[in-house]
N, C-alpha and C positions, 0 to 999 in steps of 0.2 A: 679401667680403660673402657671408654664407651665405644660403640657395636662402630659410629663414624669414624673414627681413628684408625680400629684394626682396619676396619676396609682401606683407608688410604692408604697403610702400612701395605698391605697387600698387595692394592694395585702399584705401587710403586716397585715393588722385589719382584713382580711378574712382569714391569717394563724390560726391571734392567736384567732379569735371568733370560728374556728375550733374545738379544745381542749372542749368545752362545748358539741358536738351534736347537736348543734342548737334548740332544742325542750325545751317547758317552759313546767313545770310540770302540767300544770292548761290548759293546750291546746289539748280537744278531738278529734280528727278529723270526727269521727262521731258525734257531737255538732256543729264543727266548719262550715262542710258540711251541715248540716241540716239548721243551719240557713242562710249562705247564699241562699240556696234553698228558703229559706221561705221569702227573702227577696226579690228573685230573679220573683217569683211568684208574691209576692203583686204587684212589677213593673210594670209585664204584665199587671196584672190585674187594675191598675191605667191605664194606656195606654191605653188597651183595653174600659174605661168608657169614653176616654176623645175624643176617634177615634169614634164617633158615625155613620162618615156618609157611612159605608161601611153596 
């Protein structure tokens, strides 16, 4: 499959997923931000217990 093809392929499924909004009804952005936050937190916070020698 040459590099011109996929692109066309591509831009053609980004016309038509277009037409929707792109947004799923069940997706909060404050939920969706909170919890990476809170994910984003534990991270450090694992890191931070496993960095002891500072």
């Amino acid at each position: 499959m040459s590099l011109h093809l996929a692109a066309a392929q591509l831009v053609t499924l980004a016309a038509e997923g277009g037409e929707h909004g792109g947004n799923h009804n069940s997706l909060n952005p404050a939920v969706t931000g909170g919890g990476a936050l809170i994910v984003l937190l534990l991270l450090l916070w694992i890191t931070t217990r496993f960095n002891r020698d500072r």
